[in-house]
Structures are given as structure tokens and as C-alpha cells.
N, C-alpha and C positions, 0 to 999 in steps of 0.2 A: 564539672565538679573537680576534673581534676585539673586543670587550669588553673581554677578558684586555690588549689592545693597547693601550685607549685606557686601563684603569684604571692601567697601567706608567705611561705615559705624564703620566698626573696624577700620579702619586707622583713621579714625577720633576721636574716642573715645579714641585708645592709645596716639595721638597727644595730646588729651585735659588734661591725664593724666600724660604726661611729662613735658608738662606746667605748669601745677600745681606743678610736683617735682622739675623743675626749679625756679620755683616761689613757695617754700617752705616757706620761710620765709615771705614773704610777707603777706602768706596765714594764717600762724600761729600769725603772730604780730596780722593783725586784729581780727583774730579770738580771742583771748587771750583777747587784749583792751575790745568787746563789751562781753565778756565772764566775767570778771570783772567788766565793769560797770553792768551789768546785777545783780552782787553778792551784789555791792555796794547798787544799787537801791535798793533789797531785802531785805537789812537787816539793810537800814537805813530808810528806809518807815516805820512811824509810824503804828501800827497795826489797825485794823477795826473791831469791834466786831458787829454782829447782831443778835438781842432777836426778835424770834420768837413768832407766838399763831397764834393758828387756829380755828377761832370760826365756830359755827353753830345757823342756826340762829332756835331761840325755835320755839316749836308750839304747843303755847299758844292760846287760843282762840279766834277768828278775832278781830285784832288789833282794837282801838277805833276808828278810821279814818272809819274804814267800816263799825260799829255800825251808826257810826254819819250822814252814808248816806241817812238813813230811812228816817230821821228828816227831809229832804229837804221838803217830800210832806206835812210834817204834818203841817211845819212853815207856808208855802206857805197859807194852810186854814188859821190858825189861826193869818192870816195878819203880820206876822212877820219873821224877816227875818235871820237867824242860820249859823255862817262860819262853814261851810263841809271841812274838811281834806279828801286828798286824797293819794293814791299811795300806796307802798308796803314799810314798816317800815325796814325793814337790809338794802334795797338800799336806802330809805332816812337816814339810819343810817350811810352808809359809806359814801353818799356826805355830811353829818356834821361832819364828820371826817376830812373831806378833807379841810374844810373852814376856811375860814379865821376868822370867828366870832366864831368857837368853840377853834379853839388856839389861840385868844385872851382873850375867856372869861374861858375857861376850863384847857387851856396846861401851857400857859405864867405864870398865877399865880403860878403854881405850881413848876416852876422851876429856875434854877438860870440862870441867862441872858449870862452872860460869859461864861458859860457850853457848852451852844449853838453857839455862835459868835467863843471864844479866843482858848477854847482848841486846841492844835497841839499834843498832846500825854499822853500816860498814864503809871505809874510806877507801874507794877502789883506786886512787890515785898512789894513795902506798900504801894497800894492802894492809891498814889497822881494823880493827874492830874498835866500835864503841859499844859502854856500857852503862848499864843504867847505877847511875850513882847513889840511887836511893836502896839498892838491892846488892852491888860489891863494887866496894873500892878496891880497884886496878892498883891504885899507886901504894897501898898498903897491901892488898893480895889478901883482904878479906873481907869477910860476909857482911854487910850492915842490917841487910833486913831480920829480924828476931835476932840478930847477933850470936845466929849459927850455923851451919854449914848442911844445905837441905837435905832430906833424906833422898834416899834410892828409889821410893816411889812418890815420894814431888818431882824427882827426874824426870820419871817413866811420863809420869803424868803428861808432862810438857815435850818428850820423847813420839808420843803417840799422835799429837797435836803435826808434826812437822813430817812422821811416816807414813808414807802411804802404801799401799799394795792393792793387787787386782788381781786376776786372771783370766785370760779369756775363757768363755765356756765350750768354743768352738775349735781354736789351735791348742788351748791349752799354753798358751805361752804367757809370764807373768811381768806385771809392769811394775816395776820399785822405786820408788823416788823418797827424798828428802830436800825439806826445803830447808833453807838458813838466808842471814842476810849475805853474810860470803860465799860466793859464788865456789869457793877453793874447798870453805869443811863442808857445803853439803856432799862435792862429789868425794872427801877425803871419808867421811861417815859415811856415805853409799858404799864404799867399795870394801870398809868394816865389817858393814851388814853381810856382804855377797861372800867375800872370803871366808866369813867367820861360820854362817851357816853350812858352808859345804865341808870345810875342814873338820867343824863339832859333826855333822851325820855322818863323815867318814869316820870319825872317830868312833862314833855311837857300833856305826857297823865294825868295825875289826873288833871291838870289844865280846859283842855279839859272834861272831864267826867262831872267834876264840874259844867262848861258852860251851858252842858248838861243837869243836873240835874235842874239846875236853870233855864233855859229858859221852863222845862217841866211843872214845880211845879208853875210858872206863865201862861201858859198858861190850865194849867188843870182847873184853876177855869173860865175862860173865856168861856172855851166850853162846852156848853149845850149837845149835843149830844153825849148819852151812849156809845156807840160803839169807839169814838174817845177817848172818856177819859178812855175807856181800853186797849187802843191800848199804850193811855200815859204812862198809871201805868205798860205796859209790856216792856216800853223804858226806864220807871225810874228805872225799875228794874234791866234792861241790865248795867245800866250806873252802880249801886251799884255794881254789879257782877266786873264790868270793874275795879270800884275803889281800890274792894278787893283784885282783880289779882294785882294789881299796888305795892297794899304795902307786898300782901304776896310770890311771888316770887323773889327769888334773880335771879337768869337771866332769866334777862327781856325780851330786844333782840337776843342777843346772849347767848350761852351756848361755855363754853370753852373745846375742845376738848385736846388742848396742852392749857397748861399758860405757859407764858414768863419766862425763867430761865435765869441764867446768863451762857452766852458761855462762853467753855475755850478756844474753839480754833478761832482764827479769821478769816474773811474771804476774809480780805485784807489786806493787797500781799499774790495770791500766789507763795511762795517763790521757789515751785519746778516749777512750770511754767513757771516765769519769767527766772529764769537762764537757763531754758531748750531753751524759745527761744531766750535767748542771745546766747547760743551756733550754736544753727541755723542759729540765723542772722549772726552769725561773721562770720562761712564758706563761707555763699553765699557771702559777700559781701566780704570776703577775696582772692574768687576765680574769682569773677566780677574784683577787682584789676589787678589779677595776670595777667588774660586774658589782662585786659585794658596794663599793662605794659608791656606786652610779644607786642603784636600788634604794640603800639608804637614805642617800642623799634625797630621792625622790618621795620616802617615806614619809620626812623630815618636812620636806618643801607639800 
């Protein structure tokens, strides 16, 4: 029986195969067609460049959030009442990455609006950008589509589209990219992002310290009892320490393991890909034909 099994089996396999040589042509036109659109798509697809950096995050001495926790019991005595920051400063660092209010007030200014919206390609030969002309004329420097100038969250919109981020669960180290078709503003917007985030939470922190220092320095004169106005002068002293950190390291948050360089090779299309499964698809669906019209044909006859 199983002889009988495997001899079907040849018979039908050389059947499928004579099909196909009778259906040569058939099998080759398709083939060829999605074989060349494949090459077309490939190398008329504007390129995609993406600028990497892989930060880590420092470890600097407990962020001020966790300093500022102390103060809850202290305020509490001294009838007054202290905002405590909470949480772990690189994951509140990547969700102010991610916002909408740090690329408006940190990303948007720094960059050119069209960059983001019009570009369709890039001339790496001299370093132009092209644009789409149906969305802003270059040669006049203004808007054509609605014939106005898009808002801050059409930006973001198309901003979130080209930002990525990660972190691993394990090292905890975070991967940040951005793509463009120029190979130069994605890593010149990566390195926006990375500055700008650490200089705003250094910021955010001295702000906070400051708070700090000044809600202790009013309340030290108020309290009579020794023990607690030592306890003050060893929290104003935390908070000086905190300030100093603020202004004398340069990475604050993160620490850059890679920095952003400019890619040479892109990462969209890839071009051996694509034509590879154009050549795939065009078989199968050349031999799907062949079959289809062999069958017919016999339908017919």
C-alpha cells in the first residue's frame, strides 16, 4: 500500500511538472512581470536612514525625587506642606521623550517644520533634500497643502512615526533612534533628543533642590527643638550636595554608550529582499496561473 502511495504520488508530481513545461510561458511572463516590479519598487523607493545611540542610565547618587522623600515627615511637623516627586528618573526620562510637551517645547524649536512634514528624498551626492511639491514649495518657502502652516500636533503626529525607543528589561540600557531620508538630520535630531532631555531633568532637578533648600531654611527658624533642626541642616546639606551633582556632571541621566553617527547604509528598502521575494512571489503565482489555466482549459475541452 505504501508503494501504491508513493507511486500516486510520482505520478502526480510528474503531472504537476509537465504542467508547468506546458505552461512555460505563462509561468515565466508572471514571473518576470512581479520580478521587475520588485526591481522597480527597489530602486525607485526613496532611501531610509536610521541614527542610532544606546544610552545607560548613570549611577549618580539617589536622584532628588528620593532625597525629597524624607521631607514628607518633616513638613508634616512643621505644619507645612512639601510636593514630593516620585518614581525612577531614565523611565520618567523616556516617557518625556515620548510627549507631546517635550517636542513641542524641546524638539519643534529646534528644527525645520518641512524637514519633518514635505521631505520625499534625499540627494546624497550634494547633500540636498527633496520635497514634495504638492505639500511645500522650496522655491517660494511656503505651505501649498491647505495653504497653511501645520500645526504642532500634525508635527508630533509624523514625529512619533520616525521616533523610536526601547529599553532593555535586563541591562536596563535604552536604544533611541530616528529615522529620516538624510542620513545627517536624523543623527542631528538624535543628538536634540539626547541633550535636550538630560539638560530639561537637570533642569527640572536644581529647580526642585532649590524648593528644597528654601522651604528648609524657613522652616529651621520655626522649630525649636534641637534634634529636628539637625536633622534640617543634614537635609540642606543633602540638597547642596544634589545641586552640585546637577551642575557638575555632564551625563546626568544617561551616559552614552554609542552616540548617534550618521549612517551610510540605509535601512529602507531592502533591496536584496525585496527583489528576492519578487522572485518568489512571481513563481508561485506564475505556477497558481498555469495550474488555473491548464484546469480550465481542460474544463472547456
Amino acid at each position: 500500500m505504501e508503494r501504491n502511495k508513493f507511486r500516486t504520488d510520482e505520478i502526480e508530481l510528474k503531472e504537476f511538472i509537465n504542467i508547468l513545461w506546458q505552461k512555460k510561458i505563462t509561468v515565466l511572463t508572471i514571473a518576470t512581470a512581479l520580478t521587475a516590479l520588485s526591481l522597480i519598487h527597489a530602486y525607485t523607493t526613496p532611501s531610509l536612514y536610521k541614527s542610532e545611540a544606546l544610552l545607560a542610565p548613570t549611577t549618580l547618587n539617589d536622584s532628588l525625587s528620593d532625597k525629597l522623600g524624607s521631607l514628607s515627615t518633616l513638613s508634616s511637623i512643621a505644619g507645612a506642606s512639601f510636593p514630593v516627586e516620585a518614581g525612577n528618573k531614565p523611565t520618567e526620562a523616556i516617557a518625556r521623550m515620548q510627549s507631546y510637551k517635550f517636542f513641542v517645547n524641546l524638539v519643534l524649536p529646534n528644527i525645520k517644520l518641512e524637514n519633518l512634514l514635505a521631505v520625499d528624498g534625499w540627494n546624497p551626492e550634494n547633500n540636498i533634500l527633496k520635497y514634495d511639491n504638492s505639500i511645500f514649495d522650496i522655491s517660494k518657502n511656503t505651505w501649498v497643502k491647505n495653504s497653511k502652516i501645520p500645526t504642532s500636533q500634525e508635527a508630533y503626529i509624523a514625529y512619533q512615526d520616525i521616533f523610536k525607543i526601547s529599553q532593555d528589561s535586563k541591562t536596563s540600557f535604552v536604544t533611541i533612534s530616528i529615522e529620516h531620508y538624510s542620513p545627517h538630520i536624523a543623527k542631528t535630531w538624535l543628538e536634540i533628543v539626547i541633550n535636550n532631555i538630560d539638560e530639561s531633568m537637570r533642569q527640572a532637578d536644581r529647580v526642585n533642590a532649590q524648593k528644597a533648600i528654601d522651604f528648609l531654611n524657613e522652616s529651621v527658624s520655626s522649630i525649636k527643638l534641637s534634634k529636628i533642626q539637625s536633622a534640617i541642616s543634614i537635609l540642606i546639606e543633602d540638597q547642596m550636595k544634589a545641586l552640585m551633582l546637577a551642575e557638575a556632571n555632564e551625563d546626568y541621566i544617561f551616559k552614552e554608550i554609542e552616540s548617534p553617527i550618521v549612517p551610510e547604509i540605509p535601512f529602507y528598502p531592502n533591496k536584496i529582499l525585496i527583489v528576492v521575494l519578487g522572485i518568489l512571489l512571481g513563481l508561485t503565482f506564475g505556477m497558481l496561473a498555469a495550474l488555473y489555466k491548464f484546469y480550465f482549459e481542460s474544463i472547456r475541452s
